[in-house]
C-alpha positions, 0 to 999 in steps of 0.5 A: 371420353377423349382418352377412350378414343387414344391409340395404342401408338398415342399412348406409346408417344406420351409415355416417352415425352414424359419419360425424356421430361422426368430424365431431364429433370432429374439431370437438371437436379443433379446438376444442382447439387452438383453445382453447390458441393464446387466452390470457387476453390475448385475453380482456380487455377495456378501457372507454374515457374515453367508456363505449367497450368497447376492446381496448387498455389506457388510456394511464396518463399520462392518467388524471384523479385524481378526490377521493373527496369529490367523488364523489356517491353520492346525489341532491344535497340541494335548498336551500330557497332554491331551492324553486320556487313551489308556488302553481300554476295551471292550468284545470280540463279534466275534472270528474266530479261524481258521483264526485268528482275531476276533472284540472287542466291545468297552464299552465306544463308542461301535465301533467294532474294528478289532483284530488279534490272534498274539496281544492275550496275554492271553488265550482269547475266544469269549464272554470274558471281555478284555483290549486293545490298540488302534492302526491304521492297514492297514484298520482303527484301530486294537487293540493291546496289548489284555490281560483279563481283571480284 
């Protein structure tokens, strides 16, 4: 006597839950069949010579042996001979007086470079021609060691 007492609107509710549930379930079963036609096969995947991800295995004739020894693992040691020149030069762009630093314009990579009053050398003002070091400070690099140049 319960389902005498349903609406029409009930009824339309319970027609779709179990239409969404059979949908579902037949997803659900399809996902399955699908799952068993794939192996590990499909699953697989190669990197070619060029970082390429591929689906077919590299040929094994042409693999390049390659020593362990000459596999380098860290950045490669500098010569000192090779050591750059570490007397720079630049011009003075930006000085600020009272509060003592200021930013030097390197002539050969025009990269600005922080520089404070106490590394100052010579009487030096906004605009001059200096020579200088570089050195790592506590933010990036810093010139030390500033002087006029000639």
């Amino acid at each position: 006597m319960g389902r005498s007492q349903e609406s029409f609107n009930k009824k339309e509710v319970r027609k779709k839950k179990e239409k969404r549930r059979l949908e579902k379930e037949k997803k659900k079963q399809a996902r399955k069949d699908q799952d068993k036609k794939s192996g590990l096969d499909d699953m697989i995947a190669y990197v070619d010579e060029f970082g390429n991800i591929v689906d077919t295995p590299p040929d094994p004739d042409e693999k390049e042996k390659i020593k362990a020894k000459d596999i380098e693992v860290s950045v490669p040691k500098q010569d000192p001979s090779q050591k750059a020149d570490t007397i720079r030069t630049g011009k003075l762009t930006y000085f600020n007086g009272s509060k003592g630093y200021g930013f030097i314009r390197d002539f050969d990579t025009q990269e600005s470079i922080f520089v404070h009053i106490n590394e100052f050398q010579d009487d030096i003002m906004e605009g001059n021609k200096v020579s200088y070091e570089v050195e790592k400070g506590q933010k990036g690099p810093a010139a030390v060691r500033v002087k006029l140049a000639n």
